[in-house]
C-alpha positions, 0 to 999 in steps of 0.5 A: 209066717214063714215058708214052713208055716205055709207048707204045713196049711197046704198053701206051697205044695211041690218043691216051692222054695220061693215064696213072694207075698202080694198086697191083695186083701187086708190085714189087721193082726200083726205078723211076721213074716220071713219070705224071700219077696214081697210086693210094696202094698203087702209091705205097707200093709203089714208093717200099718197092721203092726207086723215085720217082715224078713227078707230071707235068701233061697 
């Protein structure tokens, strides 16, 4: 998942190049993701699904 990804399913619409994941909701399928912030529970949650995370700069 990555900020590509999201624009393309219409979830960032403008000019959106910041891209935070929040640790709402669950998770239970490993991804990776590559975004610019993501919150501790979003971390832990992904990373306890079996999933990555990429910190990437604007």
């Amino acid at each position: 998942v990555d900020h590509n990804s999201l624009k393309e399913k219409g979830l960032l619409k403008g000019k959106n190049k910041f891209v935070k994941i929040l640790g709402e909701g669950e998770i239970d399928i490993p991804l990776i993701v590559k975004v610019n912030a993501i919150s501790r529970a979003a971390k832990e949650k992904i990373e306890k699904a079996g999933g990555k995370i990429e910190i990437v700069k604007v």
